[in-house]
C-alpha positions as CSV (number, residue, x, y, z in Angstrom):
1,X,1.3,-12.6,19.8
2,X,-1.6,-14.2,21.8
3,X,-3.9,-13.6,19.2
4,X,-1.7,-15.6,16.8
5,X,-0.8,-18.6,18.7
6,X,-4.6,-19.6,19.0
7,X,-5.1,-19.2,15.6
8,X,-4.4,-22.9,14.6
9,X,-7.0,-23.6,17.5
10,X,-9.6,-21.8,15.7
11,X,-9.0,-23.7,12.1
12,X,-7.1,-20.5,10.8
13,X,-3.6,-20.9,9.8
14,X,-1.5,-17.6,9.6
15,X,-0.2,-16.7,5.6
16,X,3.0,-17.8,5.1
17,X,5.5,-15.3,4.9
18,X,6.2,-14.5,1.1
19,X,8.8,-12.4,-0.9
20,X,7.6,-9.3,-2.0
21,X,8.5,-7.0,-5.2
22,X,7.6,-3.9,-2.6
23,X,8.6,-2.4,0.3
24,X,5.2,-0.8,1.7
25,X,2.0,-0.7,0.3
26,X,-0.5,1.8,1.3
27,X,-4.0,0.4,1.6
28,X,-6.6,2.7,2.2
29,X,-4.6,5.4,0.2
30,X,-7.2,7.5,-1.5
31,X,-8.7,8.0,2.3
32,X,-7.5,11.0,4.2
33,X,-4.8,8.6,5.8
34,X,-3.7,7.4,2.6
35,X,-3.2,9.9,0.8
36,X,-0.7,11.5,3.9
37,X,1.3,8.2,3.7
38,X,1.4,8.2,-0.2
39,X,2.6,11.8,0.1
40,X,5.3,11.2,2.4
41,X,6.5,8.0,0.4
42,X,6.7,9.9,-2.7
43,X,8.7,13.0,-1.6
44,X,10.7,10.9,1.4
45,X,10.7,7.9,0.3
46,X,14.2,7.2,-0.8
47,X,14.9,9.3,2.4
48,X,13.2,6.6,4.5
49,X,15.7,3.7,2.9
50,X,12.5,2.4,0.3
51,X,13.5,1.1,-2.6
52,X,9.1,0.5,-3.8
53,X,6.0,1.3,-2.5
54,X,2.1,1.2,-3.9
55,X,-1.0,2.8,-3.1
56,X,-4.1,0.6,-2.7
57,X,-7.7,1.1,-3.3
58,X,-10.8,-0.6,-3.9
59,X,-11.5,2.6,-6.5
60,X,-8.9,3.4,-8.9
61,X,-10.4,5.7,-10.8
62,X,-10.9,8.0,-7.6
63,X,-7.3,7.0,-6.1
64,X,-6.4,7.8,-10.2
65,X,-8.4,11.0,-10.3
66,X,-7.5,12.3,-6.5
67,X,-4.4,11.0,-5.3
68,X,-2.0,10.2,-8.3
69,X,-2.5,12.4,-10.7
70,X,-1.7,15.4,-8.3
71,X,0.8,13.4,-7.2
72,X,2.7,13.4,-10.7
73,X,2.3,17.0,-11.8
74,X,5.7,17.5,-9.1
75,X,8.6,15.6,-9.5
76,X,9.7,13.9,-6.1
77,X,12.5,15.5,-5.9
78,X,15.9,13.2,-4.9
79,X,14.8,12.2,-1.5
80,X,11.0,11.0,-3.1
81,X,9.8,8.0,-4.7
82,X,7.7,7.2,-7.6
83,X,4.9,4.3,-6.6
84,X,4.6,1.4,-8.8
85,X,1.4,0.8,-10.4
86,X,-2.1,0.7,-8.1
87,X,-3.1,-2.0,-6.2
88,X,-7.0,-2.9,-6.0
89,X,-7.9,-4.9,-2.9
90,X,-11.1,-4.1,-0.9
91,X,-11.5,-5.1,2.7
92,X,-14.7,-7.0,2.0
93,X,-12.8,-9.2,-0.9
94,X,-10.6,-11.3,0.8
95,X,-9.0,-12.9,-2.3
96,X,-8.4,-8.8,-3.3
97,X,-6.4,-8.7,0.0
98,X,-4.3,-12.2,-0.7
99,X,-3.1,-10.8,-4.0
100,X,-2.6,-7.5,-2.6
């Protein structure tokens, strides 16, 4: 909380709280973190009162090749939950993170 109070002192205003199409996104989810949380969204996601959820990367084609695609040869089974189409957003691209 500190941390955001003196943001306005520093020039930095904090983003303004916007509506969102999904429930979680996972950032980082081809990593070994990622691809736990992407895991338990898609078999336990309904389970865990989600109604959406995306994975995010700054590669696709490796989130793709490693993540989704192993992902979709099992169904999710009734208490699972598909993801909605990738996000890309790298850390070093803050316009990538704003649209994330």
């Amino acid at each position: 909380v500190a941390q955001v109070r003196c943001l306005p002192q520093l020039g930095i205003r904090p983003w303004p709280t916007m509506p969102r199409d999904l429930d979680v996104v996972i950032f980082g989810a081809s990593g070994d973190t990622g691809i736990i949380g992407c895991c338990c969204l898609y078999f336990k996601g309904r389970k865990l009162g989600l109604s959406s959820w995306a994975p995010a990367a700054r590669n696709l084609t490796k989130l793709q090749k490693e993540v989704l695609e192993r992902l979709s040869a099992v169904e999710p089974g009734p208490d699972g939950l598909k993801p909605m189409p990738p996000i890309e957003a790298d850390c070093d691209d803050h316009e990538s993170l704003v649209r994330m």
